[in-house]
C-alpha positions in Angstrom: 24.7 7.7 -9.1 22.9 4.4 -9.0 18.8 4.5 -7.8 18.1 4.5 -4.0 16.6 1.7 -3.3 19.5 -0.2 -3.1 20.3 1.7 0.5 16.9 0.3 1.7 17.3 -3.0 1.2 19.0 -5.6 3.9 20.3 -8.1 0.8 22.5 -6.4 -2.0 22.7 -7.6 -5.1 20.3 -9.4 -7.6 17.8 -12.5 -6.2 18.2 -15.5 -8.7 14.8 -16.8 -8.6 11.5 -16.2 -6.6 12.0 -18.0 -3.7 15.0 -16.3 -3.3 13.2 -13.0 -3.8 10.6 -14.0 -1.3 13.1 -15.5 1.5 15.7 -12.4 1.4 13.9 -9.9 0.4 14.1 -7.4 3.8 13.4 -3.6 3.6 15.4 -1.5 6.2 13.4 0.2 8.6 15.5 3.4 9.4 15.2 5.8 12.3 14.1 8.6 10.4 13.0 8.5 6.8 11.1 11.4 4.7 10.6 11.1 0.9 10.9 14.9 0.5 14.5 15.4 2.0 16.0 11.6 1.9 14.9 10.8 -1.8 14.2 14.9 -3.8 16.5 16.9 -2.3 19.2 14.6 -1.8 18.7 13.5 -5.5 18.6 17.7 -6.2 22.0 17.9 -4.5 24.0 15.0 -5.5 22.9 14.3 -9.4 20.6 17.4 -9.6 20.7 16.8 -13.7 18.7 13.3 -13.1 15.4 13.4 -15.2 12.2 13.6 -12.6 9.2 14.4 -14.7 8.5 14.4 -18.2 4.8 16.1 -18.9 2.8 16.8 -21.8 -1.0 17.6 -22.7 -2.7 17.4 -26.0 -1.8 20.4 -27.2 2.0 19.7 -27.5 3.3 21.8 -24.5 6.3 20.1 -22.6 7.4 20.7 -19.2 10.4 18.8 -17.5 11.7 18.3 -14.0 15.1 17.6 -13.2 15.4 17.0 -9.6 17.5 20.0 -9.1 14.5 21.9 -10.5 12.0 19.8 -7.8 14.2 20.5 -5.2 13.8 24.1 -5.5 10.0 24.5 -6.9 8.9 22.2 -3.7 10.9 24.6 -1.6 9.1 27.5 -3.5 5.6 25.6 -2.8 6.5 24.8 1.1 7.4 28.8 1.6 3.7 29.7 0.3 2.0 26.8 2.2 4.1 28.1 5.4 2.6 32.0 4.3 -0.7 30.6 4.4 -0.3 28.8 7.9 0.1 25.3 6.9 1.9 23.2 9.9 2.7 20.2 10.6 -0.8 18.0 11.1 -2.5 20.2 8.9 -4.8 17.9 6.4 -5.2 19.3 3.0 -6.8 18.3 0.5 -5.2 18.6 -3.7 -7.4 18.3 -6.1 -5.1 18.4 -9.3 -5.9 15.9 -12.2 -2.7 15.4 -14.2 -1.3 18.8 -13.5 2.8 18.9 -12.7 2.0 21.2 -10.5 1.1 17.8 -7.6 4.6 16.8 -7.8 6.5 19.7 -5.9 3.0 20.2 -4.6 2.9 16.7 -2.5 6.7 17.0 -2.0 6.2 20.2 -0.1 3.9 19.1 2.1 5.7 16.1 3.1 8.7 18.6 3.7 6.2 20.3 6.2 4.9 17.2 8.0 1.0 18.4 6.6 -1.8 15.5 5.6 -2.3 15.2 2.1 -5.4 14.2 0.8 -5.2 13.7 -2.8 -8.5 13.9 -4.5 -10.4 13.2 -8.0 -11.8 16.0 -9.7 -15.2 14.6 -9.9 -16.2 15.3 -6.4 -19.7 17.2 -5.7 -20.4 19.5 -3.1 -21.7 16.5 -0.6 -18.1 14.8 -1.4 -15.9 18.2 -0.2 -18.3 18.4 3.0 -18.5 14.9 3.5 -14.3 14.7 3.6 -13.9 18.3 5.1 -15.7 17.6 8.1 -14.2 14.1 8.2 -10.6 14.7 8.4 -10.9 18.9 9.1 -9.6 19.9 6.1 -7.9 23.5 6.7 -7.1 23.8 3.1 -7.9 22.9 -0.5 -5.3 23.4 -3.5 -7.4 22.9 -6.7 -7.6 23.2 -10.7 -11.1 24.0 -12.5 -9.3 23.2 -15.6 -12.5 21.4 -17.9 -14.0 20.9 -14.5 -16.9 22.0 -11.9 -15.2 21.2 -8.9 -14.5 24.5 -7.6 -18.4 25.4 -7.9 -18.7 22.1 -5.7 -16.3 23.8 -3.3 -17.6 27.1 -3.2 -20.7 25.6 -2.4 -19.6 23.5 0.1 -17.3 26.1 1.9 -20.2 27.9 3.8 -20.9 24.5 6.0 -17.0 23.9 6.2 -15.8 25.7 9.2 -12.4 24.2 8.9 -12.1 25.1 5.2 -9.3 28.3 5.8 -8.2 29.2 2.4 -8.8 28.1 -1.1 -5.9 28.1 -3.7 -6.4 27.5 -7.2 -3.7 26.5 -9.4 -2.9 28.2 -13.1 -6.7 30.5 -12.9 -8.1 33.2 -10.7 -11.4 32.9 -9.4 -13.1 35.3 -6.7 -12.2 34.0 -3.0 -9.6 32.0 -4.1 -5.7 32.3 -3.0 -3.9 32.2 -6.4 -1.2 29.0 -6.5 1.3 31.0 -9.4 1.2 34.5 -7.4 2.2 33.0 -4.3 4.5 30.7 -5.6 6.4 33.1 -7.9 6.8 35.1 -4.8 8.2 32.4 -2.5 11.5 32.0 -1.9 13.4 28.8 -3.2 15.3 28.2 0.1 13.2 25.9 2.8 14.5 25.6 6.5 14.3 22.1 7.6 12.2 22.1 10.5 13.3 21.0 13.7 12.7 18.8 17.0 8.7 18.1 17.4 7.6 20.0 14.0 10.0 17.6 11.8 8.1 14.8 10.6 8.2 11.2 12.1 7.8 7.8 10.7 4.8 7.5 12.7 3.1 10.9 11.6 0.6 10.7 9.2 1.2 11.7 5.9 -1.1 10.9 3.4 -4.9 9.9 3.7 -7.0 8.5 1.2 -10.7 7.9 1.1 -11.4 4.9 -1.0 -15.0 4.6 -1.9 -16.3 0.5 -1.1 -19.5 -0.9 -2.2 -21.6 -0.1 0.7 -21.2 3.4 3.2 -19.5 6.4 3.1 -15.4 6.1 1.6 -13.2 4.9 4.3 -10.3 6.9 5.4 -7.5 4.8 4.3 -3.8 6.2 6.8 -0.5 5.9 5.6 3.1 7.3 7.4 6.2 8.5 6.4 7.9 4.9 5.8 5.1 4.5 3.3 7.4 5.5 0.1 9.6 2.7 0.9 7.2 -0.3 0.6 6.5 1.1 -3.5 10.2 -0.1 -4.2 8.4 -3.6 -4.6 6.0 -2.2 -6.6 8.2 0.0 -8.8 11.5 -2.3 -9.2 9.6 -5.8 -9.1 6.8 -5.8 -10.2 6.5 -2.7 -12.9 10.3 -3.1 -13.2 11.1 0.2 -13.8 14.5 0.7 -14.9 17.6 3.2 -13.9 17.3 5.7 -16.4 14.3 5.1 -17.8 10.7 6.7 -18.7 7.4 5.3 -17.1 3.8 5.9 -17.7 1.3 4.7 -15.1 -2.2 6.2 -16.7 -4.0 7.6 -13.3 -5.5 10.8 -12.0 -3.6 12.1 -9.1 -6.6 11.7 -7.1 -6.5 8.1 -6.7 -4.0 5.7 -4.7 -2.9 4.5 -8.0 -1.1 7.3 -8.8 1.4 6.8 -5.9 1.8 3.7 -6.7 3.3 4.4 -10.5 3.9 8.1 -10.9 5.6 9.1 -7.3 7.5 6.6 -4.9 8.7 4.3 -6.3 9.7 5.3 -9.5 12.2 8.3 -8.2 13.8 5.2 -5.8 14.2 3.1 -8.8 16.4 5.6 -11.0 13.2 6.7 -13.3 11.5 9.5 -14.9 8.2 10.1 -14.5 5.9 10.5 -17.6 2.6 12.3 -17.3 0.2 12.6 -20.4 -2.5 15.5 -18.9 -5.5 14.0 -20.7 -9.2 14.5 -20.1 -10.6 12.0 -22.1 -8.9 8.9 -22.6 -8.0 8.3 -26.5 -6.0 4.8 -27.1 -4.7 6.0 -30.6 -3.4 9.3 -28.4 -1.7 7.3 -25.8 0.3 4.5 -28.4 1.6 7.5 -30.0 2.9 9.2 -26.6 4.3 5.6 -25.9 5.9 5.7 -29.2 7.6 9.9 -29.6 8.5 9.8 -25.9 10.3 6.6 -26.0 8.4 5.0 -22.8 10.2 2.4 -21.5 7.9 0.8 -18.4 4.0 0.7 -18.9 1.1 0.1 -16.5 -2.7 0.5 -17.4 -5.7 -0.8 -16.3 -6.9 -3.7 -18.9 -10.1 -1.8 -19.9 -7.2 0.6 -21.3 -5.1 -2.2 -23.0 -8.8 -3.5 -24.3 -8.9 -0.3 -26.0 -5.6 0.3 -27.5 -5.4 -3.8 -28.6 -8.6 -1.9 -31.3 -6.1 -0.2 -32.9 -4.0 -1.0 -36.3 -0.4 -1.7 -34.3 1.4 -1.3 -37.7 1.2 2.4 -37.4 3.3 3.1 -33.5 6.5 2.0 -33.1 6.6 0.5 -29.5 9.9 -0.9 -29.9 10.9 1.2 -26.4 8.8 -0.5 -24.4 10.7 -3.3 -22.2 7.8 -3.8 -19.5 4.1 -3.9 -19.2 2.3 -4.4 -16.3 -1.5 -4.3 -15.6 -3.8 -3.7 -12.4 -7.1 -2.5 -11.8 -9.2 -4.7 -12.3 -8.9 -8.9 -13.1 -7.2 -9.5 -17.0 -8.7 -11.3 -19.7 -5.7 -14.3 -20.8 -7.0 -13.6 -24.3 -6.5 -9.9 -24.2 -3.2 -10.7 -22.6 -2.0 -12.9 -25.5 -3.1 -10.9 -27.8 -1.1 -7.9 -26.4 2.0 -10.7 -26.0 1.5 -11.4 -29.4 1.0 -8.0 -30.8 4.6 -6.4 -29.1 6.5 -9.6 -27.3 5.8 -8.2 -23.9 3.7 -10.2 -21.4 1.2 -8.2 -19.1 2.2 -8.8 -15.6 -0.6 -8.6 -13.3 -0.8 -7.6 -9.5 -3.3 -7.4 -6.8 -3.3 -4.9 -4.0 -5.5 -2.0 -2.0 -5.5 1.3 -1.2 -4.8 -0.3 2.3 -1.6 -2.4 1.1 1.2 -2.2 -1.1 1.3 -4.4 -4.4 0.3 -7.8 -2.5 0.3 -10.1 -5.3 2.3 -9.6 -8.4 3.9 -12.1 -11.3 7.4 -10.9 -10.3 10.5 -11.2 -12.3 12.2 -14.6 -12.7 7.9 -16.0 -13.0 6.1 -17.7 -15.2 3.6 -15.7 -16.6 0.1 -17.3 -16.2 -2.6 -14.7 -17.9 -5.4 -14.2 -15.5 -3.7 -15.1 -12.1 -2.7 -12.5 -10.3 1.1 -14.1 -8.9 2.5 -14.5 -5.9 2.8 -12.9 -2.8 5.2 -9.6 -2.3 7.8 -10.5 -0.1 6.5 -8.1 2.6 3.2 -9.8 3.5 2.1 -13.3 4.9 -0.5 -14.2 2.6 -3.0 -17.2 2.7 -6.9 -17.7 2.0 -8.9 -19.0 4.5 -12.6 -20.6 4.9 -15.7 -19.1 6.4 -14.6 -20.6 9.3 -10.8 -19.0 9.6 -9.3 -22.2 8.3 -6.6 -22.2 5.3 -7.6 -23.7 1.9 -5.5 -25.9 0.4 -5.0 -26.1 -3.3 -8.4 -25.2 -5.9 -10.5 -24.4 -3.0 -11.4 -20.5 -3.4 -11.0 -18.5 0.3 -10.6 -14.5 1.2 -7.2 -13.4 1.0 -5.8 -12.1 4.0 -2.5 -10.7 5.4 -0.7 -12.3 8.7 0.4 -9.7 10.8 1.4 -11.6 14.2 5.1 -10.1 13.7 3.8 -6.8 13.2 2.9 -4.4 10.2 5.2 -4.5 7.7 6.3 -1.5 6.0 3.8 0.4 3.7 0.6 -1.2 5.0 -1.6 1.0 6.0 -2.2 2.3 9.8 -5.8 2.0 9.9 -8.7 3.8 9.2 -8.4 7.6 10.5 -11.0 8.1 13.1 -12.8 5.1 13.1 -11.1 2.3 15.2 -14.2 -0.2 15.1 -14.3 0.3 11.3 -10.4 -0.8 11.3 -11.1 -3.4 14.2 -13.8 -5.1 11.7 -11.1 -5.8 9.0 -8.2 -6.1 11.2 -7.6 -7.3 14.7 -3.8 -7.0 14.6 -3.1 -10.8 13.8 -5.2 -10.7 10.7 -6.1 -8.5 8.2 -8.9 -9.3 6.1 -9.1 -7.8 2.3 -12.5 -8.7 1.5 -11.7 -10.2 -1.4 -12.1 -14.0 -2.5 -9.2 -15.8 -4.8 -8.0 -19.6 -4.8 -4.5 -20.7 -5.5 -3.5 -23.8 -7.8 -0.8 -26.3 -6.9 2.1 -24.0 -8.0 1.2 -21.3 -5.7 -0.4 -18.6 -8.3 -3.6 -17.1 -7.2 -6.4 -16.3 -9.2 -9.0 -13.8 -8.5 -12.5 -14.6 -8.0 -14.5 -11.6 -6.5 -15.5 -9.2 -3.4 -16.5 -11.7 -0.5 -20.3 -10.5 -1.2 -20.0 -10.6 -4.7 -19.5 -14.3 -4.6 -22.7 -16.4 -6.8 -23.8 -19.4 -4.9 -26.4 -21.5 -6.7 -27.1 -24.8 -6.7 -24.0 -25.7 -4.4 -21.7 -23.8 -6.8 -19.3 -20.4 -5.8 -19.6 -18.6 -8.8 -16.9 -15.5 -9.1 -18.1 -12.8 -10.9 -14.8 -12.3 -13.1 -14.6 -15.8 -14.7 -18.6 -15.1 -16.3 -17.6 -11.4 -17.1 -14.2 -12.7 -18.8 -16.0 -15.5 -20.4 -18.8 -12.6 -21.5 -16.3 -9.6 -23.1 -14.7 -12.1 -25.6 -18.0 -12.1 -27.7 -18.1 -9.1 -30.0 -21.2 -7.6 -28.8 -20.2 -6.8 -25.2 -18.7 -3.8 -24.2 -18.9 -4.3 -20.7 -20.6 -6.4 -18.2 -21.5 -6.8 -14.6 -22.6 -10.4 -13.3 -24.9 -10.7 -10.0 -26.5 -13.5 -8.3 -30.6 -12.9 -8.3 -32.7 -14.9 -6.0 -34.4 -18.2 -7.2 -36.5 -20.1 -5.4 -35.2 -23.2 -6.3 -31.4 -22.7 -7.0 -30.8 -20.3 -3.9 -29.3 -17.6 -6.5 -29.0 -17.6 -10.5 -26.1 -16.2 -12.2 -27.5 -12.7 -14.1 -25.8 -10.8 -16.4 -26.1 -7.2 -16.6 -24.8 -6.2 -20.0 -23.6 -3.1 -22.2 -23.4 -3.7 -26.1 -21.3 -2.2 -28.3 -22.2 0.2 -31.0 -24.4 -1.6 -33.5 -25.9 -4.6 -31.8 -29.6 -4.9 -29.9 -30.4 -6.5 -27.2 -32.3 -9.3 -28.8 -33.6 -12.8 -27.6 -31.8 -14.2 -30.3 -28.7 -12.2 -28.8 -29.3 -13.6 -25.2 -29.2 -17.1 -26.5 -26.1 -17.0 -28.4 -24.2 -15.2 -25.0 -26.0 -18.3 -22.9 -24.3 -20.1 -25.2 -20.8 -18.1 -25.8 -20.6 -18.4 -21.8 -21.5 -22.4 -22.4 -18.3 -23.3 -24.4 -16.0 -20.8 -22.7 -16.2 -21.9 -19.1 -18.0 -24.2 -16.9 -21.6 -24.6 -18.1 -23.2 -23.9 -14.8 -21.5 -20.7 -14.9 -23.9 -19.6 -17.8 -26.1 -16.5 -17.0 -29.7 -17.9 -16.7 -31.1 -13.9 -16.8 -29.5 -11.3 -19.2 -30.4 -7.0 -18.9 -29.0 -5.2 -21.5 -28.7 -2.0 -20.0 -27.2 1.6 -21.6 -24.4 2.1 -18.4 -23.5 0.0 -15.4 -23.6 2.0 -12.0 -20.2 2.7 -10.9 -18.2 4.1 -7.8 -16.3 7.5 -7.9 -13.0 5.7 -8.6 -15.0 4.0 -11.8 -15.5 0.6 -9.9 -18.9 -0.6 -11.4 -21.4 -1.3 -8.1 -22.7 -4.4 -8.4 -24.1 -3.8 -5.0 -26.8 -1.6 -6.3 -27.5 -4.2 -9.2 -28.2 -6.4 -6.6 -30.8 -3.9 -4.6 -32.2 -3.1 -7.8 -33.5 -6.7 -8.4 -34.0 -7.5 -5.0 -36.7 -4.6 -5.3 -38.0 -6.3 -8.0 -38.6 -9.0 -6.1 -40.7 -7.8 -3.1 
């Protein structure tokens, strides 16, 4: 049985070249689409031996999904959510690290039309009442596995009215449902549901809140067509293969993870791989890439950074036939490195929790380390001026989406509850991503920062990224943050917030030589004329460092 997506797509065949990707390209929009029943259980019914999931932990156990088996333990999951009251509409929240339990989890609740709301296990008891009272959660499907979170529940539950049951998954804990009792009891056969409570394209089915710089996390909607949008992110950009075995390293809790471990992946023909790690360990991961034969690879660079530290003459990574990276912007010399290292070039992408992949170095590109491609098919993409006006060529701009046609498939719906907070970013004609990039003559863009994390000093627009890139390719950094500071006579000065590596001290003599290091690698008014050498950078939930609150510090200092 061949993958899918090929039923979704107006053009068969293969595209010859971008521009033909980009011009023919079309997604069908069909009457009435659901993940659960169109893509698991028809998969369980027709080729039920197909591989789904592949999972492992460190301790060597191995559990694997065929799709016959997710047909039935997502029927088994629906039946206890059903028990429990869970309805159509319902928002709950799953909280479940790398566990396999998410996957017939999520696919049951898309079978009974409920919100899910996945979550990172990091959350505090201000985060569970913060998103309970938000979205009314009803219920919560946990893990405390190495975790706290279910203290932060319990002591958030008292001020959550909404909050109906508890369910933890694997462990029993006092006032908890238990996931494996209920489970084990439920019955393997689900009945579709029927006329209003069957789930329609329009319904909501998943919410995310996505932590910014600034405020409380956004609630980020997405419906039922959503799935369908990830086969340009699964087939052409990570290029996962019919067949095949893909790692995308993410918590469940995060947007990422839909992206590379869910969607797309089952509509492309592969398996899912899923290493259940709590600490990240690059020597651990080359070696799952290397005994589970991993075909299709995406990290964030930091991760790359890490393994690239290791002796490569000890893993065999001869499976590997695709690597892609996202996350964050990619060093070129990391990238070459890695191309030099296995033969595989890092294919980068840009996109939000809002959007789809947006930009991506698709197959039949040029690989340019550091830009982040072209635009997905999908979305009408240009950069425009402070004033709304498209920049040409070299000229750096926000990136936004052209939606005068409508929304295409997989972009979000808005943010849930809050139509002045979506109005601000998008007015129907326009959305606007916040984030600044300029485009060179061949139309590759190439990312330059948030809009307010733009440097402008002396009549320069400094981009954050090209000084941190510049920075991380001397020894002594392990990571770095750059800020504009006031100065009375430049407007702003480029700073430099920096963490060293093991071994090295923040010395004048040190400061000088990264002036310098910054000097010969990029423009020289680019250099940082302040340097902090700091122990940790302050970072977002989702691990996004804050430069925001870098820039409040000194502004404090300042007063």
């Amino acid at each position: 049985m061949q993958p899918l997506y090929h039923e979704y797509l107006d053009v068969k065949g293969d595209f010859i070249n971008y521009d033909d990707f980009n011009k023919n390209f079309r997604l069908i929009r069909p009457a009435s689409f659901n993940f659960a029943y169109d893509v698991v259980d028809r998969l369980g019914r027709e080729d039920p031996d197909r591989k789904a999931l592949l999972w492992t932990n460190p301790e060597g156990d191995v559990v694997e999904y065929d799709f016959a088996r997710m047909m039935r333990d997502s029927n088994k999951a629906a039946n206890y959510f059903k028990s429990l009251g869970v309805k159509k509409g319902d928002a709950v929240m799953v909280i479940l690290k790398r566990h396999h339990e998410f996957w017939p989890v999520i696919i049951a609740l898309h079978k009974i039309g409920a919100v899910t709301i996945p979550a990172t296990h990091l959350l505090t008891a201000k985060d569970i009442r913060y998103r309970v009272h938000a979205a009314d959660v009803s219920v919560i499907i946990a893990t405390e596995h190495t975790s706290v979170v279910c203290d932060a529940i319990d002591e958030a539950a008292p001020d959550c009215p909404t909050l109906r049951h508890r369910v933890l998954v694997r462990t029993k804990r006092e006032g908890w449902e238990s996931y494996d009792e209920g489970f084990s009891a439920a019955s393997d056969q689900w009945e579709v549901p029927t006329g209003d409570q069957y789930p329609q394209n329009e319904d909501l089915m998943l919410l995310y809140f996505t932590s910014g710089t600034t405020g409380m996390p956004k609630m980020v909607t997405h419906n039922y067509l959503y799935p369908l949008g990830h086969i340009l992110t699964a087939v052409y950009w990570l290029q996962v293969e019919d067949g095949g075995l893909h790692l995308t390293v993410s918590e469940t809790g995060w947007a990422k993870s839909v992206w590379g471990k869910l969607y797309g992946q089952w509509l492309g023909g592969s398996c899912v791989f899923v290493y259940d790690f709590d600490k990240f360990n690059a020597a651990e991961l080359l070696r799952m890439i290397e005994k589970f034969h991993i075909t299709t690879y995406c990290s964030p660079p930091t991760m790359y950074r890490y393994m690239l530290q290791e002796d490569f003459a000890n893993y065999d990574l001869s499976s590997l036939k695709h690597c892609s990276v996202a996350g964050e912007p990619l060093n070129p010399d990391m990238a070459h490195e890695w191309h030099k290292r296995t033969g595989i070039e890092l294919r980068e992408a840009f996109g939000q929790t809002e959007l789809l992949v947006t930009l991506a170095t698709f197959p039949w590109m040029e690989v340019k380390p550091g830009s982040m491609g072209k635009p997905a098919p999908v979305f009408d993409v240009d950069l425009i001026d402070g004033e709304g006006n498209p920049c040409p060529p070299g000229v750096s701009g926000e990136i936004i989406i052209r939606t005068h046609h409508g929304a295409p498939i997989g972009m979000f719906a808005g943010y849930y509850r809050d139509p002045e907070m979506t109005s601000d970013v998008w007015d129907g004609k326009i959305y606007h991503t916040g984030d600044v990039a300029w485009r060179d003559e061949w139309g590759y863009y190439w990312y330059v920062g948030r809009t307010d994390d733009v440097i402008k000093s002396s009549g320069y627009r400094i981009g954050p990224f090209e000084v941190e890139s510049a920075l991380v390719e001397h020894p002594a950094v392990l990571e770095t943050a750059i800020t504009g500071v006031p100065d009375p006579l430049r407007g702003q000065v480029v700073k430099a917030t920096i963490v060293l590596k093991p071994g090295w001290e923040g010395t004048d003599a040190l400061k000088k030589e990264l002036q310098d290091h910054v000097k010969h690698m990029t423009a020289p008014y680019k250099y940082p004329r302040v340097i902090e050498f700091v122990d940790a950078l302050p970072k977002t939930i989702s691990g996004k460092i804050r430069r925001v609150e870098l820039r409040e510090k000194d502004a404090e200092k300042t007063k």
